[in-house]
N, CA and C atoms as an extended XYZ file, in Angstrom:
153
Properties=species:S:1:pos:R:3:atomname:S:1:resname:S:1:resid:I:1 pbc="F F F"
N        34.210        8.703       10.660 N   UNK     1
C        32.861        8.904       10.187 CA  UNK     1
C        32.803        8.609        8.692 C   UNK     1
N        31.300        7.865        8.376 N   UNK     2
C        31.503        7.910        6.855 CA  UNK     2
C        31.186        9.156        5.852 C   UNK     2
N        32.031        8.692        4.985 N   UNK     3
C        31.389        9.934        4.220 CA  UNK     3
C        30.634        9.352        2.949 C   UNK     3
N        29.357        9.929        2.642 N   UNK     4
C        28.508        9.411        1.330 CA  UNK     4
C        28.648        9.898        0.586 C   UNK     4
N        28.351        9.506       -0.743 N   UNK     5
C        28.404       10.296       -1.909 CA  UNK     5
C        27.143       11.036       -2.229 C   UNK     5
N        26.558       11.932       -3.214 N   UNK     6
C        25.462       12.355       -3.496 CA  UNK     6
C        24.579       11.456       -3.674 C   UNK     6
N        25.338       10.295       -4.554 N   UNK     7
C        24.181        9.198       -5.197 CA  UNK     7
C        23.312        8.722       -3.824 C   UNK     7
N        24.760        8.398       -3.114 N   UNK     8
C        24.411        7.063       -2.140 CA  UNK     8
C        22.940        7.833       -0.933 C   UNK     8
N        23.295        9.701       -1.014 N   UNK     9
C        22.289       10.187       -0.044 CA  UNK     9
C        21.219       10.280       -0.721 C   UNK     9
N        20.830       10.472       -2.030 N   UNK    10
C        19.598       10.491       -2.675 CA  UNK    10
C        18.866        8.978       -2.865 C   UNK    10
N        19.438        8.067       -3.039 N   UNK    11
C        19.270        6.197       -2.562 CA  UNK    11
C        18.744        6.166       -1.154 C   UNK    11
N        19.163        6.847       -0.484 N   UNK    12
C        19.208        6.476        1.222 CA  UNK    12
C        17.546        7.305        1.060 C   UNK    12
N        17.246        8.630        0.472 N   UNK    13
C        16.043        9.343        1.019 CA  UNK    13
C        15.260        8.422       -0.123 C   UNK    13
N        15.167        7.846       -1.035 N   UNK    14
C        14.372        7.275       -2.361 CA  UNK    14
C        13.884        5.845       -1.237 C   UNK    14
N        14.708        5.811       -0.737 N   UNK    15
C        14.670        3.912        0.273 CA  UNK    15
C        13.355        4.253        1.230 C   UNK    15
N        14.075        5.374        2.192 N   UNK    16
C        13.184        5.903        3.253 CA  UNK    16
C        11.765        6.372        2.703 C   UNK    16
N        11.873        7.129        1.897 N   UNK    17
C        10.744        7.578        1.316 CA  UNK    17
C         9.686        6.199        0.696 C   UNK    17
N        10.246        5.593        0.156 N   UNK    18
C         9.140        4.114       -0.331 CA  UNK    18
C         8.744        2.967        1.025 C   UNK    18
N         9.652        3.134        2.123 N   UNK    19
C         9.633        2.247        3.008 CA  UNK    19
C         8.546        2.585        3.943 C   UNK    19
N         8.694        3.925        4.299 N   UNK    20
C         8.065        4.584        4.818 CA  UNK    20
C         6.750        5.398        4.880 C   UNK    20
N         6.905        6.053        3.223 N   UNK    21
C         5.605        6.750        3.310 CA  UNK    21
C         4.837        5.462        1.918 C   UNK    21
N         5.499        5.151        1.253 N   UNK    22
C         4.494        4.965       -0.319 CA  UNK    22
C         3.987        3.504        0.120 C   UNK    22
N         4.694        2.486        0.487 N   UNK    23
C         4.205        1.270        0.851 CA  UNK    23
C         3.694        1.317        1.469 C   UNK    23
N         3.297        1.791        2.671 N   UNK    24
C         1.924        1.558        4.109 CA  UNK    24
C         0.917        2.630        3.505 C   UNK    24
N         1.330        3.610        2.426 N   UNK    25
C        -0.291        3.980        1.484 CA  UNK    25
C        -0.962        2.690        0.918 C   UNK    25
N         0.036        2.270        0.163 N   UNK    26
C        -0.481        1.509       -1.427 CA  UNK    26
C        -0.806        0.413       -0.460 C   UNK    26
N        -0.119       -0.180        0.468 N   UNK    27
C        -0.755       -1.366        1.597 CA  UNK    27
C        -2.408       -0.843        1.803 C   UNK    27
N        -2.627        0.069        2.488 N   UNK    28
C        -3.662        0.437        3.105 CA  UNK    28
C        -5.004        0.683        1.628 C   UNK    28
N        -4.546        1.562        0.542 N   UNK    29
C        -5.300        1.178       -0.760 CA  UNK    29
C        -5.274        0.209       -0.925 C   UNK    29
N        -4.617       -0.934       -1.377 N   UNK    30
C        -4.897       -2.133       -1.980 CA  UNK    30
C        -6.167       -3.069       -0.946 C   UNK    30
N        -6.065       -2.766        0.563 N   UNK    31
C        -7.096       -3.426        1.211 CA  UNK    31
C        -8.640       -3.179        1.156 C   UNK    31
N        -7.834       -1.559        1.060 N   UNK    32
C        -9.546       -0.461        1.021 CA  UNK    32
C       -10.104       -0.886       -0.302 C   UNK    32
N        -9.478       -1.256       -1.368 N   UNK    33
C        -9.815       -1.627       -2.550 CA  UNK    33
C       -10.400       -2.436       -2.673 C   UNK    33
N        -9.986       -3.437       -2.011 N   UNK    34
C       -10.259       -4.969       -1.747 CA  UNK    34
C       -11.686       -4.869       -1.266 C   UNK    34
N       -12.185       -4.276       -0.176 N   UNK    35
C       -13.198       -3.882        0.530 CA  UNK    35
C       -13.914       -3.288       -0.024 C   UNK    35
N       -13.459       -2.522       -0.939 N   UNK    36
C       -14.716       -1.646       -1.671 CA  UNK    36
C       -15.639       -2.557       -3.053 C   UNK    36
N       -14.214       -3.651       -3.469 N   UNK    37
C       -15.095       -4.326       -4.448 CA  UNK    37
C       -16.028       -5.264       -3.839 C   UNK    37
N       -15.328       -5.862       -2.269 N   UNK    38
C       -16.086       -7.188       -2.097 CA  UNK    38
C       -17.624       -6.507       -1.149 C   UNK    38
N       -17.786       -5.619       -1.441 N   UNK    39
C       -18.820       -4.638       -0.693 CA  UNK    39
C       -19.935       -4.236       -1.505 C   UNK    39
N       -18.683       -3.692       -3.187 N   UNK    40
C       -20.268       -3.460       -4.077 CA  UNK    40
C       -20.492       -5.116       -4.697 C   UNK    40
N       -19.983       -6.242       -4.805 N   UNK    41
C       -20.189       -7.588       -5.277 CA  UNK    41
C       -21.518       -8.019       -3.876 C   UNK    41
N       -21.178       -7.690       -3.043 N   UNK    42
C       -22.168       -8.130       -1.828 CA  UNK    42
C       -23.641       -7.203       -1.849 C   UNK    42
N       -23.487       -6.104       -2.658 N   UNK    43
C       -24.732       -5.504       -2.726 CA  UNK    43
C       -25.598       -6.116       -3.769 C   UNK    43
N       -24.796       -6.853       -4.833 N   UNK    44
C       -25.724       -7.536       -6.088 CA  UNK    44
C       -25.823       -8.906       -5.575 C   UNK    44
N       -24.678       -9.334       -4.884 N   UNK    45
C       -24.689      -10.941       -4.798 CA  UNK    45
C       -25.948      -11.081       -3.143 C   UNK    45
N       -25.880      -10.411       -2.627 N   UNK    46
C       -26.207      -10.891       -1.643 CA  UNK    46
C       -25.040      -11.320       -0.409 C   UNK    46
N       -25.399      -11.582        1.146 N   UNK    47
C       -24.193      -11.513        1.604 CA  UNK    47
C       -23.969      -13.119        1.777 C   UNK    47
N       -22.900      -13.449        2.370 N   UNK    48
C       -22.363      -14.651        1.982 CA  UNK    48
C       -23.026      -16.152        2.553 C   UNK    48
N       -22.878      -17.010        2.725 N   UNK    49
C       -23.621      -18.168        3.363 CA  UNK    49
C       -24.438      -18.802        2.873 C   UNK    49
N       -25.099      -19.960        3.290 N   UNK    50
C       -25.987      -20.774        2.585 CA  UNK    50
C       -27.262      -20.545        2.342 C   UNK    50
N       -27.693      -20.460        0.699 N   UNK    51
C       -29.006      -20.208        0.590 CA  UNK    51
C       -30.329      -19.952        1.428 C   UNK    51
């Protein structure tokens, strides 16, 4: 069996922890973001298509 060091188990939960919880947030904000600007731009601009 292996054995880890402290570092290597606090690396292993820092990995899991960003893989897992912080990236499929900041994924899911960055879209909602996305959506929220091209939503208030569509309330001044009008919605998209030809004159």
């Amino acid at each position: 069996m292996l054995a880890y060091s402290p570092e290597q188990k606090r690396e292993l939960k820092a990995f899991l922890f960003l893989t897992v919880f912080l990236a499929p947030i900041v994924a899911v904000g960055l879209v909602a973001g996305w959506g929220f600007v091209v939503w208030i731009f569509q309330m001044f601009a009008g919605p998209p298509g030809a004159p």
